[in-house]
C-alpha positions as CSV (number, residue, x, y, z in Angstrom):
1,X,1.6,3.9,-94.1
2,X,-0.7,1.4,-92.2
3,X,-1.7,-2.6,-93.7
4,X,-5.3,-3.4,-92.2
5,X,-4.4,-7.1,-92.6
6,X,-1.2,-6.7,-90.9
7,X,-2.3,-5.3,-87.3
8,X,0.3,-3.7,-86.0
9,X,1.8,-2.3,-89.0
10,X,1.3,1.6,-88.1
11,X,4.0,0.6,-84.8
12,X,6.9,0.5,-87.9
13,X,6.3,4.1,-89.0
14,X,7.3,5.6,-91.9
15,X,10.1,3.3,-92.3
16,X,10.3,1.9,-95.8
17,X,7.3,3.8,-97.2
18,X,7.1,4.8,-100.3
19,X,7.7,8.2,-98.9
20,X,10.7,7.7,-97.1
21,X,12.1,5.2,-99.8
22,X,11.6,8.3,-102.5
23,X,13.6,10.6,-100.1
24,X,16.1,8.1,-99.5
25,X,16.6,8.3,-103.8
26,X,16.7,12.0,-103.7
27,X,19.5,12.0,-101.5
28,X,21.6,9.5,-103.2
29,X,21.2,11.8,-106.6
30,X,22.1,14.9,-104.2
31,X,25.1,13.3,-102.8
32,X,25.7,12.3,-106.0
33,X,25.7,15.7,-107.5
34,X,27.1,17.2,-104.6
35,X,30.8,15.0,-104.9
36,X,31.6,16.0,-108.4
37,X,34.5,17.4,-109.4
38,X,34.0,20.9,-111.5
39,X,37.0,20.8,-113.5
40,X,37.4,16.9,-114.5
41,X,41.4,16.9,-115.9
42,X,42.4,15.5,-119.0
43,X,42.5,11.5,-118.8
44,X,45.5,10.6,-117.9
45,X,47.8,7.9,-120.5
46,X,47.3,4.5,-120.1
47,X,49.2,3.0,-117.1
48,X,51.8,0.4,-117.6
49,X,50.5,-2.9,-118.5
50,X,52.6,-5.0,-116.6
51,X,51.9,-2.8,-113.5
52,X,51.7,-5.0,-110.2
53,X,48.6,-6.5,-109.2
54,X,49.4,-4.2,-106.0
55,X,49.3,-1.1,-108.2
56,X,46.3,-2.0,-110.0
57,X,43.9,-3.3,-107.0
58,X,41.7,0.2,-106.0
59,X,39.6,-2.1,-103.6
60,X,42.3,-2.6,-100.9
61,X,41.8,-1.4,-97.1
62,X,43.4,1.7,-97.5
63,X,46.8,2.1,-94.5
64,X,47.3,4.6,-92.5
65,X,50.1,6.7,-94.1
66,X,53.7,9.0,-92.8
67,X,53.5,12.6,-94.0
68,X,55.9,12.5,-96.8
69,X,53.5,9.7,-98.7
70,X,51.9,11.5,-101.4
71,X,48.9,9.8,-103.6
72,X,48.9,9.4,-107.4
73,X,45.6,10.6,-107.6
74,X,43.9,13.1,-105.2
75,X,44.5,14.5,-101.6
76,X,41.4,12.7,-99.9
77,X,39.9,14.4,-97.1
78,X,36.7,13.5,-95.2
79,X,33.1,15.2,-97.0
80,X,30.9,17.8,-94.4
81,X,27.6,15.7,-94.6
82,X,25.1,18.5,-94.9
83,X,21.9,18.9,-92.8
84,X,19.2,16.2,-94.2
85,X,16.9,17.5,-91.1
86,X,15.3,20.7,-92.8
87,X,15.0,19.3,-96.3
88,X,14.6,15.6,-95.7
89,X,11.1,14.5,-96.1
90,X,11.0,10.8,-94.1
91,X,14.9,9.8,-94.1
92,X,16.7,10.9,-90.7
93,X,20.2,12.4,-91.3
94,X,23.3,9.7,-90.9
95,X,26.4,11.4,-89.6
96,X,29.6,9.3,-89.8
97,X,31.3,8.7,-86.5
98,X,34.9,9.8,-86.0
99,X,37.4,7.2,-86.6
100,X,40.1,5.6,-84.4
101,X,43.7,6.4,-85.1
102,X,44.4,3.0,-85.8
103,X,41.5,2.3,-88.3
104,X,42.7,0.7,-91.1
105,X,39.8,-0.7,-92.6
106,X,37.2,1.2,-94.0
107,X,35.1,-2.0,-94.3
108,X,33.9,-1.1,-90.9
109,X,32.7,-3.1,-87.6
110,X,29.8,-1.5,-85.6
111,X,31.0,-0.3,-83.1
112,X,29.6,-1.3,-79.2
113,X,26.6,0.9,-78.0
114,X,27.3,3.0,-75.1
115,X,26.7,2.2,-71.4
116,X,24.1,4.3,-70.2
117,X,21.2,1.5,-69.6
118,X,19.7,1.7,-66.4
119,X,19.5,-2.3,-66.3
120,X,23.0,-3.8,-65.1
121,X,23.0,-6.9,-67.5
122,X,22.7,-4.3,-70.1
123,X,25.5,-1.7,-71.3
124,X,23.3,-1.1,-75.1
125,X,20.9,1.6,-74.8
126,X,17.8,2.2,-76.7
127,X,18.9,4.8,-80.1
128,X,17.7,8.1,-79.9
129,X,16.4,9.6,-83.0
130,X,18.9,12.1,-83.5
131,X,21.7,8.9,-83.3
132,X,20.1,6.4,-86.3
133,X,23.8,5.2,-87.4
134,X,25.7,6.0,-84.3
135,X,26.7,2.4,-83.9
136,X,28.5,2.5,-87.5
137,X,32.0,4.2,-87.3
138,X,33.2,5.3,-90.7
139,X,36.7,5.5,-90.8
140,X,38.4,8.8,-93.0
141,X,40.0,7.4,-96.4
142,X,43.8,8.2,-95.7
143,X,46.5,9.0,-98.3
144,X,47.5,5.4,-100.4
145,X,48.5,5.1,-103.7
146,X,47.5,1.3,-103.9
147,X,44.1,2.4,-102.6
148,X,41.8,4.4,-104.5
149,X,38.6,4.3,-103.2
150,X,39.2,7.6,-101.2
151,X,37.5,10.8,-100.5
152,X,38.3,13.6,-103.1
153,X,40.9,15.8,-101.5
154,X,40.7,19.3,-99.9
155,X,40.5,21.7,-102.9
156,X,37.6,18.9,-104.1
157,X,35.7,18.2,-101.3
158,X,32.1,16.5,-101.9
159,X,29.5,19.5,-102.0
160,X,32.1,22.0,-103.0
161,X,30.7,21.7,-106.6
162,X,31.6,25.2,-108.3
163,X,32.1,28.2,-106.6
164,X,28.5,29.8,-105.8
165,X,26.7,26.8,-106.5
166,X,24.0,25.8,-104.1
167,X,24.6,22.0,-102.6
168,X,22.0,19.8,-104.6
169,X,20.5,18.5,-101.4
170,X,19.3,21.8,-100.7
171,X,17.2,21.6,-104.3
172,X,16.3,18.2,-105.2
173,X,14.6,16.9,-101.9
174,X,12.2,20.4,-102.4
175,X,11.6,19.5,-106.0
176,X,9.8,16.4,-105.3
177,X,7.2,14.7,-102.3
178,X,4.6,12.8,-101.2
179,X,2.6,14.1,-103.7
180,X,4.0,12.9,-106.4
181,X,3.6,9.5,-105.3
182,X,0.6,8.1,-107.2
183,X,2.2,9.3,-110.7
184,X,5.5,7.9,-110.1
185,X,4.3,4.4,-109.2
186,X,1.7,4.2,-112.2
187,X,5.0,5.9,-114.3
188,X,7.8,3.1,-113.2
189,X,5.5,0.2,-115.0
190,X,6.8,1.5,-118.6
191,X,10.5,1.1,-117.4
192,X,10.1,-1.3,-114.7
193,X,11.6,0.9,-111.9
194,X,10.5,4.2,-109.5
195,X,13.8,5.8,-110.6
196,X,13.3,6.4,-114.5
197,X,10.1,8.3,-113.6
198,X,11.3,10.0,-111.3
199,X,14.5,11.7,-113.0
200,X,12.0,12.4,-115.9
201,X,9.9,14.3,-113.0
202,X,13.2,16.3,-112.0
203,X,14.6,17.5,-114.9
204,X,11.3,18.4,-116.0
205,X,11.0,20.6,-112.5
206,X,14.6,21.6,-112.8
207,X,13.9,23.4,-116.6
208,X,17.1,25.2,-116.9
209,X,18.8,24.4,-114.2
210,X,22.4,23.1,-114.8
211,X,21.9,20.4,-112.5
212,X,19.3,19.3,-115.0
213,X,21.8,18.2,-117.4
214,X,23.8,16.7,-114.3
215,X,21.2,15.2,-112.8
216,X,22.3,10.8,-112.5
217,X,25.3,11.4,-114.8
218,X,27.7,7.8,-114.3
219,X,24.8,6.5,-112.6
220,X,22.2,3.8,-113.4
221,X,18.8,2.9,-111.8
222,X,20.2,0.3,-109.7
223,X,22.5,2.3,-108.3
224,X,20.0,4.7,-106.9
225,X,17.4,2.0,-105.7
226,X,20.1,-0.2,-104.2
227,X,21.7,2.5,-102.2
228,X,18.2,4.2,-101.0
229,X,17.1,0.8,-99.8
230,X,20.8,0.4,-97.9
231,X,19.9,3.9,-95.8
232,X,16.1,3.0,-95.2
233,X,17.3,-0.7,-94.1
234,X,20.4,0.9,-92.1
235,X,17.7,2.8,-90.4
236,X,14.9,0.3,-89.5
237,X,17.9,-1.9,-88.0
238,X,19.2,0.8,-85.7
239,X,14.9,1.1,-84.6
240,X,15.3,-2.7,-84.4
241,X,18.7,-2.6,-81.9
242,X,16.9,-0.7,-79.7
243,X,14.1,-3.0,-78.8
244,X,16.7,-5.6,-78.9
245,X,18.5,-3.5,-76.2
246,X,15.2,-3.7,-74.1
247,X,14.6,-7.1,-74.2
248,X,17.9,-8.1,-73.3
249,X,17.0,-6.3,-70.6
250,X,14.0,-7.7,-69.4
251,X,15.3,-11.1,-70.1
252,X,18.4,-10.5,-68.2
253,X,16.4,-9.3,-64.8
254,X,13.6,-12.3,-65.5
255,X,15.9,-14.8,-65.4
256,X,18.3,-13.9,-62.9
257,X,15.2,-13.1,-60.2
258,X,13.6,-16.6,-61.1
259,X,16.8,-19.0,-61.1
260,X,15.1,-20.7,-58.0
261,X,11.4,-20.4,-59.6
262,X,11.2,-24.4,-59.8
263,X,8.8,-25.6,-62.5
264,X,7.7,-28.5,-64.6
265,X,10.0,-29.1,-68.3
266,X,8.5,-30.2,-70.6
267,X,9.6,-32.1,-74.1
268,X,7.8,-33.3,-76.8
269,X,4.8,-32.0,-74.7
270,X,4.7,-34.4,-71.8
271,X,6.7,-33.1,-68.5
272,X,10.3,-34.2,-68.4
273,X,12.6,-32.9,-65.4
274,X,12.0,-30.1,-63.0
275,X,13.5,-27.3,-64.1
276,X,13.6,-23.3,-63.2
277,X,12.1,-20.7,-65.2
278,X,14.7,-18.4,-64.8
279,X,16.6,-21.3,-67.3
280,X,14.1,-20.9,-69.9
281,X,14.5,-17.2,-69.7
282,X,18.0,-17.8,-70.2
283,X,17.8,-19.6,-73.1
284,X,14.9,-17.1,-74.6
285,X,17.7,-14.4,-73.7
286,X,20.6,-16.2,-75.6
287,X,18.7,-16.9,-78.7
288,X,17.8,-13.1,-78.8
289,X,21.6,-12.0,-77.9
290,X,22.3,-14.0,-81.1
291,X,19.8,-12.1,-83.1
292,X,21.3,-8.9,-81.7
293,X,24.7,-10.1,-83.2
294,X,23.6,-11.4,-86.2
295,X,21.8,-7.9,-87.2
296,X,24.5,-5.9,-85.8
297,X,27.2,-8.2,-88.0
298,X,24.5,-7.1,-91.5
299,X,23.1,-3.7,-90.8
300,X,26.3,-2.0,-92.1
301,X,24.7,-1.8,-95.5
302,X,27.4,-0.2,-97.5
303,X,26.8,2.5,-100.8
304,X,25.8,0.5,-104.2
305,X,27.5,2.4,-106.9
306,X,28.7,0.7,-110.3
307,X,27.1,2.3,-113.6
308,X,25.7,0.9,-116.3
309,X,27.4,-2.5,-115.9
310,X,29.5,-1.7,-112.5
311,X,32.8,-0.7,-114.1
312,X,32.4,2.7,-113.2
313,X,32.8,3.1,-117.1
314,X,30.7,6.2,-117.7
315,X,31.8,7.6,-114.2
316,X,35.8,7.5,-115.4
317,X,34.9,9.1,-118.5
318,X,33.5,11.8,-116.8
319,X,35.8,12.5,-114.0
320,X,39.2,11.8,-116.3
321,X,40.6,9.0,-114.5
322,X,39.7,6.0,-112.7
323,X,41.3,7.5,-109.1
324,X,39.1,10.3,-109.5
325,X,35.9,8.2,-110.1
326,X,36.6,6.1,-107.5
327,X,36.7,8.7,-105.0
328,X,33.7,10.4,-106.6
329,X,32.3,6.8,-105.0
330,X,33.2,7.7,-101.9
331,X,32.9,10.5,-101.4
332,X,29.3,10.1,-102.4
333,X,29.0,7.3,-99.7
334,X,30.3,9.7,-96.9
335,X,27.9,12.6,-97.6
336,X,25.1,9.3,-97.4
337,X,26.9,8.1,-94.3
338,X,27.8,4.8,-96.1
339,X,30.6,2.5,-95.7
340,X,32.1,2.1,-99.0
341,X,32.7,-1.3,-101.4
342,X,33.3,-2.5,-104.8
343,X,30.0,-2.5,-106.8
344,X,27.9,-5.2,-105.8
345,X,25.0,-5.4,-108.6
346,X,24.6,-9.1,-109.1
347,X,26.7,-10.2,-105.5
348,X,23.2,-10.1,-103.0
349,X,24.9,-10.8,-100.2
350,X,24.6,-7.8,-98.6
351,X,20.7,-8.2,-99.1
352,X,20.7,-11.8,-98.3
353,X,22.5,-12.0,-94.6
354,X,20.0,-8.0,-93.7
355,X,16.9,-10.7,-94.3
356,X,18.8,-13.4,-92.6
357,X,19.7,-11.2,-89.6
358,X,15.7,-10.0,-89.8
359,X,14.3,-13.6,-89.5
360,X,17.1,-14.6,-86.4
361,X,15.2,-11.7,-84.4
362,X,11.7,-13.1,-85.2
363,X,13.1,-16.7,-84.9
364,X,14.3,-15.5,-81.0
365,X,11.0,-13.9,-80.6
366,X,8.7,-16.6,-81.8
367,X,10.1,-18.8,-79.6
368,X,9.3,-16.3,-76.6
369,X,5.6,-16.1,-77.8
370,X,4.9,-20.1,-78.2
371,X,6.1,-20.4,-74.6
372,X,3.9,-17.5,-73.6
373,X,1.2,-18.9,-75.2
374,X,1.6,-22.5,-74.4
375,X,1.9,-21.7,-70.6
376,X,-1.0,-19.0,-70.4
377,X,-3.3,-21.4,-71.7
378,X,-6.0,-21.6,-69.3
379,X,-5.3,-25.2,-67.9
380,X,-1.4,-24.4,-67.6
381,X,-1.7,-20.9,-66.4
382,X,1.2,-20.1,-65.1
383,X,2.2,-16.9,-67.8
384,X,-0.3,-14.5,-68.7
385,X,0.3,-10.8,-70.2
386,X,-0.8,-7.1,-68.3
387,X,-2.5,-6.6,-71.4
388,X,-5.0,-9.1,-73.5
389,X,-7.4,-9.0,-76.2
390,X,-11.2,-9.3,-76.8
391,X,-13.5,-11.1,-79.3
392,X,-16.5,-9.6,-81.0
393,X,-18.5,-12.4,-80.3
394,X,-17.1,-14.3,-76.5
395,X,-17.4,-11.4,-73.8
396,X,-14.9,-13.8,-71.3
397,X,-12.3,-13.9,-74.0
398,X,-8.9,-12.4,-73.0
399,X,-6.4,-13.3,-75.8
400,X,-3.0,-13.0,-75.9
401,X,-3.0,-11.0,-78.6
402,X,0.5,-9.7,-78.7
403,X,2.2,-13.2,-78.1
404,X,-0.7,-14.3,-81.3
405,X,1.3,-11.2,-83.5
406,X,4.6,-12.0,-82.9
407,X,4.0,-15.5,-83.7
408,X,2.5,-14.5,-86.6
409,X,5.6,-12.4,-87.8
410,X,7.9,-15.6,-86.9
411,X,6.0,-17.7,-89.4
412,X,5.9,-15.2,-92.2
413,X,9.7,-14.4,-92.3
414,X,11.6,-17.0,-93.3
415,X,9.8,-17.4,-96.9
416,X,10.5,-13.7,-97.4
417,X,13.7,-14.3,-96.8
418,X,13.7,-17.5,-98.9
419,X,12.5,-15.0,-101.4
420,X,15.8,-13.0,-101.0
421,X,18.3,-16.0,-101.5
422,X,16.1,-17.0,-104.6
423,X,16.7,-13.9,-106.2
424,X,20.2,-14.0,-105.7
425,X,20.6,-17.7,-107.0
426,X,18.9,-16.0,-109.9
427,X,21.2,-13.4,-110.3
428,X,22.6,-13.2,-114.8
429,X,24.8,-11.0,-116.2
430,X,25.1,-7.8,-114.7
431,X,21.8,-7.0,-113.7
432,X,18.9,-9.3,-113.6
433,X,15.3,-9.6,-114.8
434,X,13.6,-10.1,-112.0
435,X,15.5,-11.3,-109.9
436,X,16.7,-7.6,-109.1
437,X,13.1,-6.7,-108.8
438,X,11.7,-9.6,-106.6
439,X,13.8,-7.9,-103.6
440,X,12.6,-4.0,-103.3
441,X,9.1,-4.8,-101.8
442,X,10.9,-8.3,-100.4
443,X,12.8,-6.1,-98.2
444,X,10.4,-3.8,-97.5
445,X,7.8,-6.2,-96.0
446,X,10.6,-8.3,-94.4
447,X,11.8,-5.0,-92.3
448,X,8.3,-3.2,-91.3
449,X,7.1,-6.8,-89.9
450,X,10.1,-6.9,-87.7
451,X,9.9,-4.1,-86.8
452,X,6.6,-4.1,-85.4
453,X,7.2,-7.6,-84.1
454,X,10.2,-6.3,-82.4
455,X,8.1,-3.3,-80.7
456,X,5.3,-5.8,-79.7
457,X,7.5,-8.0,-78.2
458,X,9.0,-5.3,-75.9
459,X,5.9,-4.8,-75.1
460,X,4.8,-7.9,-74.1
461,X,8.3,-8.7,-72.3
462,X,7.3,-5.7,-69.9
463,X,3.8,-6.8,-69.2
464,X,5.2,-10.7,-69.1
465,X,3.1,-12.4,-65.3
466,X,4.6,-14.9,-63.7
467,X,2.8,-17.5,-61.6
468,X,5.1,-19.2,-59.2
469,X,2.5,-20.9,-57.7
470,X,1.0,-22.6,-60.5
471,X,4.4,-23.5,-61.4
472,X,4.8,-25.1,-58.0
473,X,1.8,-26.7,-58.2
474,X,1.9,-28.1,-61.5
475,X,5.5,-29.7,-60.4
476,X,3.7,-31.3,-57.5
477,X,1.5,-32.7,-59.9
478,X,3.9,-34.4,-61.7
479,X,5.5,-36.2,-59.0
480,X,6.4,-38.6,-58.5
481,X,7.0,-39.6,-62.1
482,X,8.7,-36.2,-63.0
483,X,11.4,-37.0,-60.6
484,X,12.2,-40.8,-62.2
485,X,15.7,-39.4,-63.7
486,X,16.5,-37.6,-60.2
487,X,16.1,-41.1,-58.4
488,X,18.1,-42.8,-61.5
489,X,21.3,-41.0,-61.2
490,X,21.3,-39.1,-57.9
491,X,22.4,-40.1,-54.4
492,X,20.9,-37.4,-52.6
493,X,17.1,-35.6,-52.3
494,X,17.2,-32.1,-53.1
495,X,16.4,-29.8,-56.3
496,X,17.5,-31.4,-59.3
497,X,18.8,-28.1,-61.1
498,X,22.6,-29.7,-62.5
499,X,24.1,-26.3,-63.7
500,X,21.4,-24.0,-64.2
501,X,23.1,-21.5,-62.2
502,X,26.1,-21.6,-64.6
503,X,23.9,-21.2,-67.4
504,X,22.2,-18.5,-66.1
505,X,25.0,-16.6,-65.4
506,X,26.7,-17.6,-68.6
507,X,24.0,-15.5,-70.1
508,X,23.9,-13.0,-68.2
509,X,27.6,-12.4,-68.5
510,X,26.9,-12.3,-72.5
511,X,24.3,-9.9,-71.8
512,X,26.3,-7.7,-70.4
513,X,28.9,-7.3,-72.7
């Protein structure tokens, strides 16, 4: 995918192209074929109206359990993910992480990145491609009868399916490509989504296959879009941690060599007080710590599974009994590496704080770009980038083109992410007209601009020139009327830093965590 009015587009890849966000449906509707159950029991009798609230809550953390604790329902037991990487078209495979022993809450934390970084102020490497989720650990469903979201026990293990019966993901994802791109997006007009066309498209390829008749059975259209956009977003935020892990880097480094690098501050654009560079690195390296937080806090997008009107109506009906369709649910969500929830159709929060964490990164990195450019103008010149730009009509030109880009990204976030929170203000019934809509290409622009802004600000972080004697020289421009607070309050000559040290080392301490 590449946007000719976006330059810069082509560094975000194929995440969230229409390409990968058509595998990404394919493999919900694999997973989703792949956890039935082949022999759905009678439904069980109605359970006891006056049954505790305890008894009847199936969203609780689960706890871990003793040996003799038996479940009501089924024997869960942790789904084999299969192996996306021959059959996946655009969507890298998502493993979940063993749990903890003491994990008791399957609403998981991301875990902390390993310790490998080659910087000291820095213990979160950059992801490697075969690791897109490994900072999401997804704890096994254990044994409770109060809880049943769980895996389907051993005997029913997602991908079982019957005996002889190939795993769907190893159909479907062949069925189906890039190809068929143009007819599907003229098709979803008529119904007003990409996933009506393309079940139409399957079971027409499918013929006789049982699975046609399978095929998105409990399921709706939201279900399938919401959950595909969870694994494309899950993955463009692990691309996004680690550039976020290199800057933190390069920020650590630049501030801690140039806590003595004295300089001119500035507010309101006139100078102020001397200060050091290495304290406006700090505080460009805390505002982008917080956007590492902030994402890490939303990327664990969890599985979006409901039905028709996210009571799981159609889904109990088929499986015999709520227990069983719950852990149809997740055991769906394991074979997709998700963390599992309660169906979220009109609740957007989980879309809402993904944008929220996007525009914190560009927020940190805009900042980092106005300084650059402010301070390599020509007059100022004490930043300037290893790399620059040209014009097509001013040979001398040498523009700071990445600082220009990221800029540009900072300004154009927050009103996509406006757009997010509108749509979920908008939010009726249980599932809106429009409002549902407004969000798919929302999110998709939101992520492949951070992306790239969060690649081009690596970039320009490495290439980042410091002048320490402009700096110098500018502050003994200033003077004397730079130093009129100095002569207000102190008693002695000297550098007038207070506690930029602490600060600095404040930061760096953060950083390394």
């Amino acid at each position: 995918m590449s946007d000719l009015l976006w330059p810069g587009d082509a560094r975000s890849g194929d995440l969230c192209t229409d390409a990968t966000i058509l595998t990404a449906m394919l493999r919900v509707e694999s997973a989703w074929l792949d956890s039935r159950h082949p022999d759905p029991p009678t439904p069980k009798a109605a359970t006891n109206p006056h049954t505790t609230l305890t008894e009847t809550n199936r969203f609780v953390s689960p706890t871990a359990s003793t040996s003799a604790e038996t479940s009501r329902s089924v024997s869960p037991a942790t789904p084999a993910a299969p192996n996306f990487a021959e059959t996946s078209r655009g969507v890298s495979p998502i493993t979940p992480a063993a749990p903890a022993s003491s994990e008791t809450n399957r609403f998981v934390t991301p875990a902390v990145p390993g310790s490998d970084e080659t910087n000291r102020f820095v213990t979160q490497p950059t992801p490697r491609p075969d690791e897109t989720n490994r900072f999401v650990t997804q704890p096994t469903p254990r044994p409770d009868e109060t809880n049943r979201f769980v895996s389907p026990g051993a005997g029913e293990a997602a991908g079982s399916g019957a005996p002889g019966v190939e795993s769907a993901a190893a159909g479907l994802l062949a069925l189906v490509g890039p190809e068929d791109l143009p007819g599907l997006a003229v098709a979803a007009e008529e119904g007003g989504n990409p996933v009506i066309p393309l079940l139409a498209l399957l079971r027409e390829r499918l013929g006789d296959d049982p699975r046609a008749g399978q095929l998105h059975q409990g399921l709706t259209s939201q279900d399938v879009l919401d959950t595909a956009l969870a694994i494309c977003l899950r993955e463009a935020a692990a691309r996004i941690r680690g550039d976020l892990a290199a800057q933190i880097g390069f920020l650590a480094a630049l501030a801690d060599r140039h806590r003595r690098t004295d300089m001119a501050g500035r507010t309101l654009t006139q100078h102020a007080v001397p200060i050091t560079f290495g304290l406006k690195v700090a505080g460009w390296l805390q505002a982008t710590l917080d956007a590492r937080d902030l994402l890490e806090a939303a990327a664990d997008l969890p599985v979006q599974i409901g039905g028709a009107a996210g009571s799981l109506a159609a889904v109990v009906a088929i499986e015999g009994s709520p227990e069983r369709a719950v852990a149809r649910v997740a055991a769906t969500a394991a074979l997709l590496g998700l963390p599992v929830r309660p169906p979220w159709h009109t609740s957007r929060g989980v879309f809402t704080r993904f944008g929220d964490a996007l525009v914190t990164c560009t927020d940190a990195w805009g900042r980092i770009a106005n300084d650059v450019l402010t301070l390599g103008r020509p007059e100022i010149g004490e930043l300037s980038l290893a790399t620059s730009g040209g014009s097509s009509a001013m040979p001398n030109k040498k523009n700071p083109t990445l600082a220009v880009l990221v800029r540009r990204a900072a300004l154009a976030g927050p009103p996509l992410a406006a757009t997010l929170h509108m749509a979920a203000a908008s939010m009726v019934d249980e599932r809106a007209d429009g409002a549902w809509h407004v969000e798919w290409d929302t999110l998709r622009t939101l992520t492949r601009r951070t992306v790239a802004a969060g690649s081009q600000i690596t970039d320009l972080l490495a290439g980042l020139r410091v002048d320490e004697q402009r700096m110098a020289a500018t502050l003994a421009a200033a003077r004397p009327g730079i130093d009129a607070e100095q002569r207000k309050y102190a008693r002695v000559e000297g550098p007038y830093r207070g506690a930029t040290d602490e600060i600095i080392d404040a930061a760096l301490a953060r950083a390394g965590e």
